[in-house]
Structure formats: structure tokens, C-alpha cells
mmCIF entry with sequence, helices, sheets and N, C-alpha, C, O atoms, coordinates in Angstrom:
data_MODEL
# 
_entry.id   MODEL 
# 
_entity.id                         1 
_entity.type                       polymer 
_entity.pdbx_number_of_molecules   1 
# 
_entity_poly.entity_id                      1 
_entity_poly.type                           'polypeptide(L)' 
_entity_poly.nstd_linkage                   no 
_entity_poly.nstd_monomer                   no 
_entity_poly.pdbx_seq_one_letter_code       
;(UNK)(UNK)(UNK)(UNK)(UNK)(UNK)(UNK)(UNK)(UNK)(UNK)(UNK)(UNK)(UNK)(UNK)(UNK)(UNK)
(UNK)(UNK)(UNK)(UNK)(UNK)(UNK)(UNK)(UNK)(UNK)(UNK)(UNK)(UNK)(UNK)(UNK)(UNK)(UNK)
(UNK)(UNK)(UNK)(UNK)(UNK)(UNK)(UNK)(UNK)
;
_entity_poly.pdbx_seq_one_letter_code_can   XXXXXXXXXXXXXXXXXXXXXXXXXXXXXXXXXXXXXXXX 
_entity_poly.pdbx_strand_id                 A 
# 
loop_
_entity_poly_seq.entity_id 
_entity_poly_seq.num 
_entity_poly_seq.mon_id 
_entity_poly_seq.hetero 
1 1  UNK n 
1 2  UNK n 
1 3  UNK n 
1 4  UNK n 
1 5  UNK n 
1 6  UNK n 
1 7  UNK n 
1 8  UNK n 
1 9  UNK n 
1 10 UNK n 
1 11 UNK n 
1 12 UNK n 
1 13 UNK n 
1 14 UNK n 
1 15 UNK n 
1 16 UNK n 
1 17 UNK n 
1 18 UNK n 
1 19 UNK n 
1 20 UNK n 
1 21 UNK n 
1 22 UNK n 
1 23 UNK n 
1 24 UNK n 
1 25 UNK n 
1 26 UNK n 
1 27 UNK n 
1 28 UNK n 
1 29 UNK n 
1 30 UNK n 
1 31 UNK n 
1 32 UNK n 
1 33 UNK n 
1 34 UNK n 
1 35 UNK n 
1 36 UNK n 
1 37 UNK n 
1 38 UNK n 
1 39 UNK n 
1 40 UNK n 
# 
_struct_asym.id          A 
_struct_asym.entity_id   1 
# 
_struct_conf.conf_type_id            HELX_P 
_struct_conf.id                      HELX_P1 
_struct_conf.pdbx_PDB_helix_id       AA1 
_struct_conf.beg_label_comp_id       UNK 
_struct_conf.beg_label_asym_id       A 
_struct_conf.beg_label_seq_id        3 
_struct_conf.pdbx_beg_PDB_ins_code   ? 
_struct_conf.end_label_comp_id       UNK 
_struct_conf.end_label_asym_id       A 
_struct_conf.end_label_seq_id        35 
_struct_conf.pdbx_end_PDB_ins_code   ? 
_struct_conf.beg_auth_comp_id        UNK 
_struct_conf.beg_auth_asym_id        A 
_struct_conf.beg_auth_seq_id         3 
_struct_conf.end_auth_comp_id        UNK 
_struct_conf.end_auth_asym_id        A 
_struct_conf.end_auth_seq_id         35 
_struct_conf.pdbx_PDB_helix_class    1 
_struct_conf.details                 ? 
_struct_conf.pdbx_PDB_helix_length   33 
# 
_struct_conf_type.id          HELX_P 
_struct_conf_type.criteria    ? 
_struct_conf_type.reference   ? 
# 
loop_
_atom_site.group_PDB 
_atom_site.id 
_atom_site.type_symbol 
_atom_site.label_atom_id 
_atom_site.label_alt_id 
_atom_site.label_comp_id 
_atom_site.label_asym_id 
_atom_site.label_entity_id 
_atom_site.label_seq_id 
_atom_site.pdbx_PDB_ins_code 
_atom_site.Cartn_x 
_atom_site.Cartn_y 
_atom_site.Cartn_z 
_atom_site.occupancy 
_atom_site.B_iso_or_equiv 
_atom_site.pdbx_formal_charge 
_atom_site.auth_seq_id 
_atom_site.auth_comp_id 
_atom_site.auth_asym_id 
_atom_site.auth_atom_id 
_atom_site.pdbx_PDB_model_num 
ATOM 1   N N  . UNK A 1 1  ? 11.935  78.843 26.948 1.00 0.00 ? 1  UNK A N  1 
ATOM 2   C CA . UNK A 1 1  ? 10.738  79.708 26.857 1.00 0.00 ? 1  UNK A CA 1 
ATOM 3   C C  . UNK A 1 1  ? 10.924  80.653 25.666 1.00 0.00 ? 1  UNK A C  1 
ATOM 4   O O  . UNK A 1 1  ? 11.553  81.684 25.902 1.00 0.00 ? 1  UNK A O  1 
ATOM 5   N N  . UNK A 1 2  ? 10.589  80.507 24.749 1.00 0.00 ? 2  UNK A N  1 
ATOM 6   C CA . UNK A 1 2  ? 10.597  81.043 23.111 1.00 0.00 ? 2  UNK A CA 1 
ATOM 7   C C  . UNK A 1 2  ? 9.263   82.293 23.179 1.00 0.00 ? 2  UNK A C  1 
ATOM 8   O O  . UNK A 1 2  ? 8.249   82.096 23.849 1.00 0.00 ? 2  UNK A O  1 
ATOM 9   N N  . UNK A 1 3  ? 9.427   83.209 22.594 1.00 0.00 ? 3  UNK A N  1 
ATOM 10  C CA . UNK A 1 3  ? 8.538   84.458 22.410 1.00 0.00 ? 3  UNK A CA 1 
ATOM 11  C C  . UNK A 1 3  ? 7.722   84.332 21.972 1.00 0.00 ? 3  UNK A C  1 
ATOM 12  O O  . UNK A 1 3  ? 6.864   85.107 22.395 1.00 0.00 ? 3  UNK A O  1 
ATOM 13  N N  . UNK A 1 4  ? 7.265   83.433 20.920 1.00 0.00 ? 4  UNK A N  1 
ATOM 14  C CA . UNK A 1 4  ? 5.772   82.664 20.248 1.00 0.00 ? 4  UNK A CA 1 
ATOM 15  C C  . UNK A 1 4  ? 5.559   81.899 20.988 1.00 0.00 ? 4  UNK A C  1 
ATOM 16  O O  . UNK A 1 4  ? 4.495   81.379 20.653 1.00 0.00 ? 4  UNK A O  1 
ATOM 17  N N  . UNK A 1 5  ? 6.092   81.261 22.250 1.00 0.00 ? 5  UNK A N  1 
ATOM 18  C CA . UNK A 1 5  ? 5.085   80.279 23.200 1.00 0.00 ? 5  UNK A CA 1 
ATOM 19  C C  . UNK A 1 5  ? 4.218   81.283 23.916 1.00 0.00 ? 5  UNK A C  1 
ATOM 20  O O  . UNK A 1 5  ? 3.010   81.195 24.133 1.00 0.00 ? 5  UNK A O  1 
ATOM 21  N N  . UNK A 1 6  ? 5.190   82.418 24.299 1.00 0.00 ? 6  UNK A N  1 
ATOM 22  C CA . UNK A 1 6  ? 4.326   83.216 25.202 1.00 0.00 ? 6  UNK A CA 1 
ATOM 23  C C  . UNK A 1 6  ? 3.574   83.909 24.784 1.00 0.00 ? 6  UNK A C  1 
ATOM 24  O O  . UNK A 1 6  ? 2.588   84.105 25.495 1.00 0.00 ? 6  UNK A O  1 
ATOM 25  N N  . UNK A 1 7  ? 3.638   84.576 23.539 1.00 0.00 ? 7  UNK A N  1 
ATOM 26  C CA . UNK A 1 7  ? 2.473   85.010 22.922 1.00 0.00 ? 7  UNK A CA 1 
ATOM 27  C C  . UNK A 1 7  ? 1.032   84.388 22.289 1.00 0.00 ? 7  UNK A C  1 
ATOM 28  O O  . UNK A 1 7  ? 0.014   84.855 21.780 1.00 0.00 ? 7  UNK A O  1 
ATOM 29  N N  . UNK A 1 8  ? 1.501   83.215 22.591 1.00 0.00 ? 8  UNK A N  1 
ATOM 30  C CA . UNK A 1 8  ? 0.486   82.168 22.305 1.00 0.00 ? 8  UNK A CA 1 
ATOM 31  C C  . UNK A 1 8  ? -0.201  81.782 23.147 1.00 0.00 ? 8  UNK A C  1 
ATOM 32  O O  . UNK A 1 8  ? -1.314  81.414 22.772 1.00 0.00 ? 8  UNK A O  1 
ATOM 33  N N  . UNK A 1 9  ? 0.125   81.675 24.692 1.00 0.00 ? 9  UNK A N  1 
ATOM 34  C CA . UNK A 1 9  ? -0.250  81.765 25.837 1.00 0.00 ? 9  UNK A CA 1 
ATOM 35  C C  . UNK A 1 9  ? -0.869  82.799 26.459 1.00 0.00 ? 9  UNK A C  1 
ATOM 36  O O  . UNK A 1 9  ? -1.661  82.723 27.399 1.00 0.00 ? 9  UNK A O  1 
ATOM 37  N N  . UNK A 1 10 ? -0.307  84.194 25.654 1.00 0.00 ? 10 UNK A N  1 
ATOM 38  C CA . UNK A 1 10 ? -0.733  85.166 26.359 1.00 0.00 ? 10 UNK A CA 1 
ATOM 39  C C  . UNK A 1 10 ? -2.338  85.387 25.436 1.00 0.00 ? 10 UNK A C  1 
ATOM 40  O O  . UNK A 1 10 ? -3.280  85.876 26.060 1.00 0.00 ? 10 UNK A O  1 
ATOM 41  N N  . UNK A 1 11 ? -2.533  84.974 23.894 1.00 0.00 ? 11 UNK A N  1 
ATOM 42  C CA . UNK A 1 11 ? -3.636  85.177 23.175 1.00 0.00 ? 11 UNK A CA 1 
ATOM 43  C C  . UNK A 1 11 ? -4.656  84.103 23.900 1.00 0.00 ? 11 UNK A C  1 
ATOM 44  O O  . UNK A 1 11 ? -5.556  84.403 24.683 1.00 0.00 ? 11 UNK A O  1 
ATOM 45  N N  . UNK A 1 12 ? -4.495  83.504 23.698 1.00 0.00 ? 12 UNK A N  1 
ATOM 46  C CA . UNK A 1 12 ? -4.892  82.287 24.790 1.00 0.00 ? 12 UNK A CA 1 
ATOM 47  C C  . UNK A 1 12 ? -5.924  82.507 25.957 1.00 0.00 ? 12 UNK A C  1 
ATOM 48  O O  . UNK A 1 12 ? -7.049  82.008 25.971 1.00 0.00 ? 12 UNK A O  1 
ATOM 49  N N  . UNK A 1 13 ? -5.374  83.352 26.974 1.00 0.00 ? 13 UNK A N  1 
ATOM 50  C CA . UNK A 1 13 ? -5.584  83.656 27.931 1.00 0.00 ? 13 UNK A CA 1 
ATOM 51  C C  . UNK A 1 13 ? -6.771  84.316 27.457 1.00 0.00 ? 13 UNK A C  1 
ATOM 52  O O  . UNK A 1 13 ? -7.953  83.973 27.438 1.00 0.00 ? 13 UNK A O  1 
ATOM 53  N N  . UNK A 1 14 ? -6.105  85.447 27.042 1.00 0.00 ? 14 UNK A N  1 
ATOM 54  C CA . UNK A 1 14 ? -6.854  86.996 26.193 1.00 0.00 ? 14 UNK A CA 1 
ATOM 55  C C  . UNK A 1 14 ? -8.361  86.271 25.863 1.00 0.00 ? 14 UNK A C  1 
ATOM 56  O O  . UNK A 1 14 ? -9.408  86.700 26.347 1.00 0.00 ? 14 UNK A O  1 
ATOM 57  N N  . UNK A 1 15 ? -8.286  85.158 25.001 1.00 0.00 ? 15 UNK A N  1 
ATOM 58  C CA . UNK A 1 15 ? -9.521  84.737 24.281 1.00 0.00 ? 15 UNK A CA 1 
ATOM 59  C C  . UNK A 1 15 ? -10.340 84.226 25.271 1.00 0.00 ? 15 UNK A C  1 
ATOM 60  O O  . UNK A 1 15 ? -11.570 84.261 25.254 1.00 0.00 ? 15 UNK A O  1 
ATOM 61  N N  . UNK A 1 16 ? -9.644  83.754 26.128 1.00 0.00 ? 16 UNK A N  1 
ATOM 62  C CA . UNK A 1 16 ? -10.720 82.817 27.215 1.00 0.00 ? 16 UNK A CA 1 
ATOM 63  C C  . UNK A 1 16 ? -11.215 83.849 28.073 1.00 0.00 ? 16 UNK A C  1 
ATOM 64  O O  . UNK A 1 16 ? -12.306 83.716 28.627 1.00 0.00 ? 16 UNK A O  1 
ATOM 65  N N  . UNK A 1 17 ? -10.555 84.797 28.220 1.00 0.00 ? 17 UNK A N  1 
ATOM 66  C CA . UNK A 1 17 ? -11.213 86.062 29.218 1.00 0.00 ? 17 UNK A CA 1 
ATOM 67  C C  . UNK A 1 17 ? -12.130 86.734 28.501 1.00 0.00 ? 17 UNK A C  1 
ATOM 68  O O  . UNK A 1 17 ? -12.833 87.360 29.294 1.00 0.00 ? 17 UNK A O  1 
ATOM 69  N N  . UNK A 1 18 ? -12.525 86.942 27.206 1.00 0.00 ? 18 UNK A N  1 
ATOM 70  C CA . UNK A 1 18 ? -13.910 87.556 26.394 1.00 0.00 ? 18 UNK A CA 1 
ATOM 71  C C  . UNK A 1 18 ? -14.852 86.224 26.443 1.00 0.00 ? 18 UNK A C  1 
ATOM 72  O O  . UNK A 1 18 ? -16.044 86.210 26.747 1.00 0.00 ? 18 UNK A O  1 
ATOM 73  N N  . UNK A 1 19 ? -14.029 85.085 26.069 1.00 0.00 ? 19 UNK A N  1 
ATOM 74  C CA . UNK A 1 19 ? -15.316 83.897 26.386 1.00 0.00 ? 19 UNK A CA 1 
ATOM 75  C C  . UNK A 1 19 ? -16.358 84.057 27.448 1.00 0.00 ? 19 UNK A C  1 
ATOM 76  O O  . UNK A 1 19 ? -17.571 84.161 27.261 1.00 0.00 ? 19 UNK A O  1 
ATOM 77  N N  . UNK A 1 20 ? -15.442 84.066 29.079 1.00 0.00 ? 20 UNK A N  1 
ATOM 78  C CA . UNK A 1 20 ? -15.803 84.444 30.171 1.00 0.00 ? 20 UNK A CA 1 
ATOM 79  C C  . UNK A 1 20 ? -16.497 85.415 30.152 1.00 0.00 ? 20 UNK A C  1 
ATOM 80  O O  . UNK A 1 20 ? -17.691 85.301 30.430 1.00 0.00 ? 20 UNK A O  1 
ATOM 81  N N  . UNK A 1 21 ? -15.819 86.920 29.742 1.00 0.00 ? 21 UNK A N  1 
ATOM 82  C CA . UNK A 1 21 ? -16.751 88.137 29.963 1.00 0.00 ? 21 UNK A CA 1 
ATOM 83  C C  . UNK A 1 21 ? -18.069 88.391 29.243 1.00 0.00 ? 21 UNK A C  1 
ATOM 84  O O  . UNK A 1 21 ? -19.009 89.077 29.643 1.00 0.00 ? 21 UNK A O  1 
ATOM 85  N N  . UNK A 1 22 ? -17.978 87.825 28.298 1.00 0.00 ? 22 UNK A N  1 
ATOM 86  C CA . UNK A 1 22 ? -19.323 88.414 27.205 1.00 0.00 ? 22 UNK A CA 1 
ATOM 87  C C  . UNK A 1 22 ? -20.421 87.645 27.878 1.00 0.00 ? 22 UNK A C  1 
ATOM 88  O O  . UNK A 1 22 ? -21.463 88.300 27.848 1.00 0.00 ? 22 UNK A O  1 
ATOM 89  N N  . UNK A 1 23 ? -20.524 86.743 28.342 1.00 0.00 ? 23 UNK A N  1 
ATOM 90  C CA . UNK A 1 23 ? -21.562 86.227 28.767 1.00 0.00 ? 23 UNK A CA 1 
ATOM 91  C C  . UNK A 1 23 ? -22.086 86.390 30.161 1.00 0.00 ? 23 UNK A C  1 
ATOM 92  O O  . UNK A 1 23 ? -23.201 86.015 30.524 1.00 0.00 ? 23 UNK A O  1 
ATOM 93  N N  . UNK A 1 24 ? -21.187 86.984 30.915 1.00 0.00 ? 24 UNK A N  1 
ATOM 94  C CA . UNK A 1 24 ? -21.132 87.188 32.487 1.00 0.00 ? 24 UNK A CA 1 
ATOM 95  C C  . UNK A 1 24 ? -21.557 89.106 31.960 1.00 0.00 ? 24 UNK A C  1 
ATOM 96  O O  . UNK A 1 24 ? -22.413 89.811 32.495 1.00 0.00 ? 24 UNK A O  1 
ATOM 97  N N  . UNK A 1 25 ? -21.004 89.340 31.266 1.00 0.00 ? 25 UNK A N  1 
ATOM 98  C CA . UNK A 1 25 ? -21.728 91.026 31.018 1.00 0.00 ? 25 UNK A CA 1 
ATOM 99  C C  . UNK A 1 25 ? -23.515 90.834 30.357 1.00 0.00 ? 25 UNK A C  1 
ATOM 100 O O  . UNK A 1 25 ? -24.256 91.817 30.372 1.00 0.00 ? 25 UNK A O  1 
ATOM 101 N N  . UNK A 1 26 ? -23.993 89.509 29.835 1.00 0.00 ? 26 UNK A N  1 
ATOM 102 C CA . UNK A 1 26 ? -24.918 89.380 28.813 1.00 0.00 ? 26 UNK A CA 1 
ATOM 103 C C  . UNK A 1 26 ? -26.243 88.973 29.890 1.00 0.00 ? 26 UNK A C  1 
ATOM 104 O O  . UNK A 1 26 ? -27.439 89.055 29.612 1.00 0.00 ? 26 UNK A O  1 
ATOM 105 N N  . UNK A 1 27 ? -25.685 88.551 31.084 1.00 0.00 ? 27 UNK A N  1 
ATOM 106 C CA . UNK A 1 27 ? -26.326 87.887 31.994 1.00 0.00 ? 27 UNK A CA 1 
ATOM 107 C C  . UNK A 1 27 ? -26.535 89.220 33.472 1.00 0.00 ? 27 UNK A C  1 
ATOM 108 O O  . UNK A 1 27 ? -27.061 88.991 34.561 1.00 0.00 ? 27 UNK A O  1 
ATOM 109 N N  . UNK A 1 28 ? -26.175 90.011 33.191 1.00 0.00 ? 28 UNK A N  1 
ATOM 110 C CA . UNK A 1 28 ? -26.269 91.312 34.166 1.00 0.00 ? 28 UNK A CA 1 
ATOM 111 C C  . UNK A 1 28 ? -26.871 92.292 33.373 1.00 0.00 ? 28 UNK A C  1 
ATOM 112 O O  . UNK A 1 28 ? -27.719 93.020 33.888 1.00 0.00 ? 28 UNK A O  1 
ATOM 113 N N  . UNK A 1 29 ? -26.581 92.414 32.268 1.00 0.00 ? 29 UNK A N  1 
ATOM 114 C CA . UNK A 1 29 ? -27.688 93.138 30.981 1.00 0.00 ? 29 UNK A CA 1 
ATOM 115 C C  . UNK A 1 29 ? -29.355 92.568 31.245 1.00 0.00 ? 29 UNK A C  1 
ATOM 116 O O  . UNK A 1 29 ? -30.292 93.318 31.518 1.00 0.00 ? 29 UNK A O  1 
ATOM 117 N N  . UNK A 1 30 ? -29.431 91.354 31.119 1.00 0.00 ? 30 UNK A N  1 
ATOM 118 C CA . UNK A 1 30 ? -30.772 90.800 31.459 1.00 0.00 ? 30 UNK A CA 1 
ATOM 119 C C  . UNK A 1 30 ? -31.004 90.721 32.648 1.00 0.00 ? 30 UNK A C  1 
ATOM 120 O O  . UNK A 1 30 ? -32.227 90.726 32.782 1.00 0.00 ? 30 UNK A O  1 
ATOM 121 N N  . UNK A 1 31 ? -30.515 90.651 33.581 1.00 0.00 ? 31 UNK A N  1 
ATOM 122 C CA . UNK A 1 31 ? -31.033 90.793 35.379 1.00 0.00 ? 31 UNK A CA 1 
ATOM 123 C C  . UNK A 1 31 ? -31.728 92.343 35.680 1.00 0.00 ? 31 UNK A C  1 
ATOM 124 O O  . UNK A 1 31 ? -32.772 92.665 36.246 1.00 0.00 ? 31 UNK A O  1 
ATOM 125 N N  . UNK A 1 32 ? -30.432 93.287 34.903 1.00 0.00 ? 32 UNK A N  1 
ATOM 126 C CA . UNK A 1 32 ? -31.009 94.815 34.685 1.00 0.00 ? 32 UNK A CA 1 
ATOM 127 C C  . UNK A 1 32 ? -32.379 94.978 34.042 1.00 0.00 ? 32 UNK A C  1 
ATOM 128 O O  . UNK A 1 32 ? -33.221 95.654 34.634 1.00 0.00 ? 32 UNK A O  1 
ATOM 129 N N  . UNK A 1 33 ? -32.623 94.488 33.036 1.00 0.00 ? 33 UNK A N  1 
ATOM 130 C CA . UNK A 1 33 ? -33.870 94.405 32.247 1.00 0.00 ? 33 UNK A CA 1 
ATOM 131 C C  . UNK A 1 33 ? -34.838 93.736 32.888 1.00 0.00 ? 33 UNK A C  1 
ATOM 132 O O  . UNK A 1 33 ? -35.909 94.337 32.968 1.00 0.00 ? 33 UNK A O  1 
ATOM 133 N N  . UNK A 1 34 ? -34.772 92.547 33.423 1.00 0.00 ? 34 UNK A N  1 
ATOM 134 C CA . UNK A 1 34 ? -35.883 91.851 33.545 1.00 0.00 ? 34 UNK A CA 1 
ATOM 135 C C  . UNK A 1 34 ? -36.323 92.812 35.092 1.00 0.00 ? 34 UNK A C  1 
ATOM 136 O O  . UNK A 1 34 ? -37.530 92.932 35.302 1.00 0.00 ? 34 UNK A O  1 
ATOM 137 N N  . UNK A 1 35 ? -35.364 93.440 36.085 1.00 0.00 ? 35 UNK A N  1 
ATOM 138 C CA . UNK A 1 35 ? -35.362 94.384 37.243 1.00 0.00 ? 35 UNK A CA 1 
ATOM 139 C C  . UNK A 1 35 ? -36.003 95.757 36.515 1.00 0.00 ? 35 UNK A C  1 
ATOM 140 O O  . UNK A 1 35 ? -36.703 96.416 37.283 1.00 0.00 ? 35 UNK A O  1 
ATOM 141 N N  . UNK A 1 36 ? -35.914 96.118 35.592 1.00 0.00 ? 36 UNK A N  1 
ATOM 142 C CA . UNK A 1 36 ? -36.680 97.682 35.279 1.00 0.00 ? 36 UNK A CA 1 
ATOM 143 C C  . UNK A 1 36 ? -38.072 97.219 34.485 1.00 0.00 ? 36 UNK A C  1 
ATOM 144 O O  . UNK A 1 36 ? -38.708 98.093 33.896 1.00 0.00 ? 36 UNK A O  1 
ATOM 145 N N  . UNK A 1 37 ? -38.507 95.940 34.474 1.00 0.00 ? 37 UNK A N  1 
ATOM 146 C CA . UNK A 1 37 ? -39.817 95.967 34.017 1.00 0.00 ? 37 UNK A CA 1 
ATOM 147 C C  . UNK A 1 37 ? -40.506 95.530 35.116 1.00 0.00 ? 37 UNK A C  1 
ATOM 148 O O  . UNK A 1 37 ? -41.676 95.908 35.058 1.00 0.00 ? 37 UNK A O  1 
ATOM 149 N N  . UNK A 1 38 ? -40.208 94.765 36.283 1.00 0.00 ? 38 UNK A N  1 
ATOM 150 C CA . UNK A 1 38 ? -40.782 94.744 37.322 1.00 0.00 ? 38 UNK A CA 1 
ATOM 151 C C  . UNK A 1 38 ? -40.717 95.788 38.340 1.00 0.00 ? 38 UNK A C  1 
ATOM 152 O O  . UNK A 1 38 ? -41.121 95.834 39.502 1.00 0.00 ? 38 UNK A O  1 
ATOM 153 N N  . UNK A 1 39 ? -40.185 96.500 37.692 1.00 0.00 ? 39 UNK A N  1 
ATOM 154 C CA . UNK A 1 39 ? -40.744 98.184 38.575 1.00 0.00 ? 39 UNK A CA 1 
ATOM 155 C C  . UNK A 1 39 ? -41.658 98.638 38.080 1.00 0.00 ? 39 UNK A C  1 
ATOM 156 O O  . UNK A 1 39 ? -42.293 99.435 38.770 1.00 0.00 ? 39 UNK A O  1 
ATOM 157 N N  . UNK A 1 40 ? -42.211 98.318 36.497 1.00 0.00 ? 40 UNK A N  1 
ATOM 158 C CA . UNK A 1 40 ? -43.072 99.324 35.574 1.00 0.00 ? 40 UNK A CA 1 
ATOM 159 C C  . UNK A 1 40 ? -43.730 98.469 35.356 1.00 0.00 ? 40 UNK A C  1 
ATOM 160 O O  . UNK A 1 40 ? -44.701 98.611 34.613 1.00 0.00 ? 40 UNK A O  1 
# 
């Protein structure tokens, strides 16, 4: 187990968890929005 595997693993990870988040935050941004115009 070499220190550039794991840091490579650990960026890795890192990247796939903003993949995941930006779009799961982008999709609750618009539920919010499309919810405050059907109040108004």
C-alpha cells in the first residue's frame, strides 16, 4: 500500500462525492423554487 495509491483513491473518492453532490444540491434548489412559486 504505497502513499500515491492512497491518495489517488482518496482524490477519487473526493471527485465522485461533488459528482454526487452538485446535482443532488441542484435538484433541491429546484424543488425549493418550483415550491415558492406555487405559493405565489
Amino acid at each position: 500500500m504505497s502513499t500515491i495509491g492512497a491518495a489517488e483513491i482518496l482524490i477519487g473518492l473526493l471527485m465522485l462525492g461533488v459528482v454526487l453532490f452538485i446535482p443532488a444540491v441542484v435538484i433541491a434548489i429546484l424543488i425549493v423554487l418550483i415550491r415558492m412559486m406555487r405559493k405565489m
